[in-house]
N, C-alpha and C positions, 0 to 999 in steps of 0.2 A: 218046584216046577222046572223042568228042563225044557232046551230049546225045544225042540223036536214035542211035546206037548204043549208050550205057545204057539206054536205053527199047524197045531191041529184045531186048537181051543178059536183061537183068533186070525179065524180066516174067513173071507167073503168083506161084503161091506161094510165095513166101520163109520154110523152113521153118527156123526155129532149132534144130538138129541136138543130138542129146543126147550125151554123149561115155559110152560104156560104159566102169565099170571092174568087175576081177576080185573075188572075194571080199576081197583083202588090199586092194583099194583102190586096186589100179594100173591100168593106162591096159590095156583092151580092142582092141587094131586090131584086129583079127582082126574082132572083132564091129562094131564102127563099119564097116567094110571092107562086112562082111551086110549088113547095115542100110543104107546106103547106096543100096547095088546092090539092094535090098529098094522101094527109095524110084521110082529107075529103071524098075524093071523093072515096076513097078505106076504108070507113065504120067511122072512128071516128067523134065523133058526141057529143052532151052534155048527158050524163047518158052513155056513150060507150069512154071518152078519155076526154084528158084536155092535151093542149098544153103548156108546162114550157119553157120559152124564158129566151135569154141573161142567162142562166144556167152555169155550168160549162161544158153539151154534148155541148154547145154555145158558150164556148172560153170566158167565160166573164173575166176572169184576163187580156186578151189581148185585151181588147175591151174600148175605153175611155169612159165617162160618156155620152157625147154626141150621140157614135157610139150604144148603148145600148137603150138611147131613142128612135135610129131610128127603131131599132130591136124589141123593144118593137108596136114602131105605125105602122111599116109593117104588123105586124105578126096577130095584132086587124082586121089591116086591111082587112086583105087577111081570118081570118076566120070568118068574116062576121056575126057574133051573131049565128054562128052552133057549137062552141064548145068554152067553156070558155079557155080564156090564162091566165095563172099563168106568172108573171115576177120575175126573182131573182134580189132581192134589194139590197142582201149583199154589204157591206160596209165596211173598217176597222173604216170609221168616222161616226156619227153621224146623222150630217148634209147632209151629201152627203146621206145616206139612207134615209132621211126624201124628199130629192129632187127627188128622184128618185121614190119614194114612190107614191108621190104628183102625180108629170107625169105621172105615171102608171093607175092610177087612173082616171086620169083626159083623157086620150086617150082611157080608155075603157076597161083596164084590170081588171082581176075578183077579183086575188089573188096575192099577194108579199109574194116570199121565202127569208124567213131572219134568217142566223146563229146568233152563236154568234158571237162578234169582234175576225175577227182571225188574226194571226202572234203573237201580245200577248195576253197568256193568260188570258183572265178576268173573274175576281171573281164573284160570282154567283150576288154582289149587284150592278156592273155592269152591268153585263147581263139584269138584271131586270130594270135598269134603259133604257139601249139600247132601248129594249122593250118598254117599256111604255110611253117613249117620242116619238116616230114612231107611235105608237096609237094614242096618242094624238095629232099627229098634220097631221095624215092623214086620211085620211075615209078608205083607202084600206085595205079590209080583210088580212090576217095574216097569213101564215104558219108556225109555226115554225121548224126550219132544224137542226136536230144535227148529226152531222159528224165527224171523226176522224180528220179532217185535220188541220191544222197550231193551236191547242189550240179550235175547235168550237163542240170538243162535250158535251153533256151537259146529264146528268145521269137524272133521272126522279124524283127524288127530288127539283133539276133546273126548271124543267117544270112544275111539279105540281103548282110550284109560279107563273108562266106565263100564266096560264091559269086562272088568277083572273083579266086577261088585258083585258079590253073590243078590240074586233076585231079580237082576237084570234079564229082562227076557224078550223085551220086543224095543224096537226103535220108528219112531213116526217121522220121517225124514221126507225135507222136501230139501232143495238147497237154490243162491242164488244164480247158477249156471249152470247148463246141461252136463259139462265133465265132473262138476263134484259129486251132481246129482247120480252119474255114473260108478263114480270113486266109491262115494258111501252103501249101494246098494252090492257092489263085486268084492266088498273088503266086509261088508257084514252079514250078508244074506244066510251064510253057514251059520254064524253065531246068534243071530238075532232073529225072529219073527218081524219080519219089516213091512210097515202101514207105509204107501205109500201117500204120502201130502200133496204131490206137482198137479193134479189133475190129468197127468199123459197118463196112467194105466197101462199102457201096451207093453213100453220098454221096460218099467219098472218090474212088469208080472216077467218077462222077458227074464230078466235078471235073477229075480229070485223071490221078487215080492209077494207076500200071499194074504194084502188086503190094502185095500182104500179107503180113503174119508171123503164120506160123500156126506152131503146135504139134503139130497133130491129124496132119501127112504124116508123123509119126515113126512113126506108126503104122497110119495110114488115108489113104492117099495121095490113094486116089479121091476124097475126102469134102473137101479143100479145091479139088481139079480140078476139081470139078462145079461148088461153088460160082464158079468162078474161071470156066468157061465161061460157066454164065449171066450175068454181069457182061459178059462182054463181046459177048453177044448181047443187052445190055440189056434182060435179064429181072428186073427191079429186081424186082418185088412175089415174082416163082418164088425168086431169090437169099433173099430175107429168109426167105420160109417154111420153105429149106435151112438157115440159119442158127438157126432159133429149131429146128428136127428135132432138131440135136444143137449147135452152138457152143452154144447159150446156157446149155442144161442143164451141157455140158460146164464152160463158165466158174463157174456157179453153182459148184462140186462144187470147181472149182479154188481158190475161194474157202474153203472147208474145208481142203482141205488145207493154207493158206499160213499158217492161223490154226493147225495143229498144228507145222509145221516153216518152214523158211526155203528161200528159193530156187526156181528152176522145177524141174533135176533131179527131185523127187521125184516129185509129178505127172506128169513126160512119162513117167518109167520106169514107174511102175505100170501105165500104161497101156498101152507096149510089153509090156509082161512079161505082160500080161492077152491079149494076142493072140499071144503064143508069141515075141516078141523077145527076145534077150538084151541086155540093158541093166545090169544088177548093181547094187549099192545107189549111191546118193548119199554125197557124201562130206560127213564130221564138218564141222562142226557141225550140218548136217540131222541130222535123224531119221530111220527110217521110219515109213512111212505107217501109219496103224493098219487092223488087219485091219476094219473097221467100212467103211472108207472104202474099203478097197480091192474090199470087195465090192460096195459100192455102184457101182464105174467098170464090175466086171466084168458087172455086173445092165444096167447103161444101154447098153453096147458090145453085149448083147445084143439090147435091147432096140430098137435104132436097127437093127440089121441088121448091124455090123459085122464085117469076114471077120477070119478069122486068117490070121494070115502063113505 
């Protein structure tokens, strides 16, 4: 896959997929399966979304290697060749990203999101080796992910070497100040299929970006579509007044929750749950959400116009 067909395949909303489990805590298809086709059937499409499984909106720290594959061949499943699915392969090892890789690939997934090794920090000649051995022993297209979290973000100097990896095709980039955030999208936009991660949308589509990671299509599929049209009708000042309608309240709110529990899970399911999805609790060590908050999401989804599913 070349740039220029990452940038066709994986364009529109990139939603980080929430993985339903049952009451005792096990893995939902049935309802991931719903929910999907939920996602579908209310507009996302290939050149309009791209579904990112086994993610972290996916609980994947809490999901074993196995439970991940299944997540991964449901979710192939269930979008039926109408919109590409991205799989997160991260890995603290190796090996296990290379198997996971392989699977993904091999059940029909399009693209694998791969940080760097997190919890310890690895040196830039680590990184590039991670990388390049994952290339080479899978055919799976490539995204590269960098993030603040446990040691996996990686400054654009890191990437610019990564981008000499054959398979490399998109980059999920957010960064921790507006000028890198700048740097990384004007030094890779040609080369890369770039997901923007900042929540701004405007300057990143601006630049060269030709998708986001949203949360809200788990639930409200129209509501990142609309935003995502007017971007690319370059309705920059109409996009921003859609985002401040509800992302921004939305994030505010998010911000609540992360400070009672840990993880995305919890937030995206209440909000599923609030428009009649089945989603089931988050798994230990999250919480759940307190009823305080939970009325509050169902008060604002009201409040914005949002349909039930």
């Amino acid at each position: 896959m070349d740039v220029q067909e990452a940038k066709t395949l994986f364009r529109g909303p990139m939603v980080s997929v929430a993985t339903p489990f049952t009451d005792d805590l096990e893995l939902d298809l049935e309802a991931l399966q719903t929910n999907i086709r939920f996602m579908i059937d209310r507009g996302m499409k290939t050149g309009r979304g791209v579904l990112l499984v086994a993610a972290a909106g996916g609980e994947f720290p809490m999901l074993s290697m196995e439970e991940r594959k299944e997540v991964i061949r449901a979710s192939v499943g269930a979008a039926n060749g109408e919109i590409p699915v991205a799989a997160s392969i991260q890995f603290v090892g190796t090996r296990e990203v290379v198997e996971i890789a392989q699977y993904a690939h091999q059940v029909g997934a399009a693209l694998g999101q791969l940080s760097a090794p997190y919890y310890y920090r690895a040196p830039d000649g680590d990184i590039y080796e991670y990388f390049r051995t994952v290339s080479e022993q899978s055919d799976l297209p490539i995204m590269i992910y960098s993030h603040a979290g446990e040691g996996a973000a990686m400054g654009p100097d890191t990437i610019e070497r990564l981008t000499e990896i054959p398979n490399i095709v998109a980059l999920k980039w957010a960064a921790s100040w507006p000028g890198q955030l700048t740097e990384g999208l004007y030094r890779f936009a040609d080369r890369l299929a770039i997901v923007d991660n900042s929540n701004m949308f405007v300057w990143p589509h601006m630049l060269g970006a030709v998708s986001f990671i949203t949360h809200q299509s788990n639930f409200w599929p129209e509501y990142p579509l609309g935003i995502w049209d007017l971007l690319e009708q370059k309705k920059y000042v109409e996009a921003k007044d859609e985002m401040a309608r509800f992302l921004w309240p939305w994030l505010k709110w998010v911000r609540k929750v992360t400070r009672e529990t840990e993880g995305e899970g919890p937030f995206i399911k209440v909000a599923m749950e609030a428009v009649g999805l089945r989603a089931g609790p988050a798994r230990p060590p999250a919480c759940p959400v307190s009823a305080e908050l939970r009325s509050e999401i169902e008060q604002l989804l009201v409040q914005v116009g949002a349909p039930t599913a």
